[in-house]
N, C-alpha and C positions, 0 to 999 in steps of 0.2 A: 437441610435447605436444598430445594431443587437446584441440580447438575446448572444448568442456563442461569439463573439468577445467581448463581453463587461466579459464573465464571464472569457476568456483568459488572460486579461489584468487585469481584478483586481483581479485574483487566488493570492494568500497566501500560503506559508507553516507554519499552524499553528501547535505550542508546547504544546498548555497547553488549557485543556479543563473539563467541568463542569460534574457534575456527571449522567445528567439529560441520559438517556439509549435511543437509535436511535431506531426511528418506525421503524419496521419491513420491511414495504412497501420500507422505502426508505434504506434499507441495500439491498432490492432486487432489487430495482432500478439502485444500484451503480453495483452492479455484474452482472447488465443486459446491462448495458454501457461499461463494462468490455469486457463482452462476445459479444460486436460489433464492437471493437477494429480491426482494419486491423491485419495481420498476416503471414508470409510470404507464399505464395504458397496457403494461405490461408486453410493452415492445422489444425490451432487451436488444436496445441496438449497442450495447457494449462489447467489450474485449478483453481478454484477461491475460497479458504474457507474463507470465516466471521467467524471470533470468535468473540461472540456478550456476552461473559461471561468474567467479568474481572478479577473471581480468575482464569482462565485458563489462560490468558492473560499472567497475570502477572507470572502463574508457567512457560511461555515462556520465558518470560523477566531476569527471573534467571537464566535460563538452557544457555540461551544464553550468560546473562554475565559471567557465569563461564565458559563457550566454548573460548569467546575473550578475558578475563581476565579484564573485566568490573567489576566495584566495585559495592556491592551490592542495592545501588539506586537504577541502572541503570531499568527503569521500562516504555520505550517504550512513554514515553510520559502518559501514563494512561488514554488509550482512551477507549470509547464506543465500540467501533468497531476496528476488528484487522483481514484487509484481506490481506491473503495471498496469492500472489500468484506463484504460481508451474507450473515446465514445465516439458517435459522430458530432461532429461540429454545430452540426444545424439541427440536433435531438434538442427537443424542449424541456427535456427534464434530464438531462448527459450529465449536469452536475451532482444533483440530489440521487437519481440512480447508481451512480458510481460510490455515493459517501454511502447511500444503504448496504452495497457489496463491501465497502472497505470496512463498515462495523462487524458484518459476518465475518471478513477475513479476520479480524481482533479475535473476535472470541473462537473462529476454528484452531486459531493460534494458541491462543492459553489454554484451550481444551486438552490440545496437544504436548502441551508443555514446552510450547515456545513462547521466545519472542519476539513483539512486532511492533511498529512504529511509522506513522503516517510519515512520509515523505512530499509536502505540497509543492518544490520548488521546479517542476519540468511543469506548473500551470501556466506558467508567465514565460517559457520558454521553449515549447511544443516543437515550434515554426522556426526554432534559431538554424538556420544550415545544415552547419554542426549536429545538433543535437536531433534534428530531421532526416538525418542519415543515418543514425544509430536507431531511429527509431522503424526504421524502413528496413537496415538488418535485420534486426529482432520481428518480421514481419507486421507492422503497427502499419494501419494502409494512412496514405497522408489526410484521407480525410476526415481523419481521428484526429480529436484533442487529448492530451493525458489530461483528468482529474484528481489525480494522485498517484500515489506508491504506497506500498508496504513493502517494508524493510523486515527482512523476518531471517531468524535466525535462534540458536541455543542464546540464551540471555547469559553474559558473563557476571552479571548484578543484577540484584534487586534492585527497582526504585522503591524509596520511601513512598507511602501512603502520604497524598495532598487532601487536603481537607478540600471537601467540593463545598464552593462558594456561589454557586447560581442560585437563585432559588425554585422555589415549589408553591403550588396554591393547589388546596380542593376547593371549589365552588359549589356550596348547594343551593 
């Protein structure tokens, strides 16, 4: 089976991952898959930070739980790797351009033999203070929305195989 379709179908959203810290190479690799992603008008007015340090990580992980009023756990998964990514606020298509980069991010990731895992909860909290200053560390300019995360790291677990339940039509 072709290398692409075969890493389509057996992608994972994995949860829980070992401590072992991602080469370098392949965190450049993933935001280079990012940054090939289609885009509408093909403006790429997005952004791609790695946070490859997991006490900052994790100082996200809190800013954020106390934004949506998550209990103090709440810790992203505790990955390796934590990219974000940013668009502008006022791009017409900032949401759909970012989900095309976060599929490439998926599949750069299982290519790799990692794991990765959307992260959606910094959409509803971008602009919280808190969370607006971590995002201003991390160089994210404020006139960025986040559209998501990938949470990437060694996968400590398989997930089990879910049976896909949408459906499908040909039409001729």
């Amino acid at each position: 089976m072709n290398e692409v379709i075969n890493a389509i179908l057996t992608r994972r959203s994995y949860r829980a991952f070992t401590k072992e810290a991602v080469k370098r190479e392949d965190v450049e690799t993933i935001l280079d898959c990012a940054l090939h992603a289609a885009s509408g008008m093909g403006k790429q007015t997005w952004k791609f930070t790695a946070v490859i340090n997991r006490d900052k990580i994790q100082r996200l992980a809190k800013a954020v739980a106390k934004a949506i009023g998550r209990d103090e756990s709440y810790n992203m998964y505790d990955p390796a790797v934590l990219v974000i990514t940013s668009n502008e606020k006022e791009s017409k298509y900032r949401e759909v351009d970012n989900a095309c980069a976060m599929e490439n991010m998926y599949l750069a990731s299982e290519a790799l033999g990692l794991g990765c895992v959307w992260i959606n909860q910094l959409l509803g909290c971008y602009d919280d203070p808190e969370v607006r200053s971590l995002l201003r560390e991390f160089g994210i300019p404020d006139e960025h929305g986040v559209y998501g995360c990938a949470a990437i790291g060694y996968p400590a677990e398989t997930p089990k195989e879910k049976a896909r339940i949408g459906q499908k039509a040909i039409v001729e």
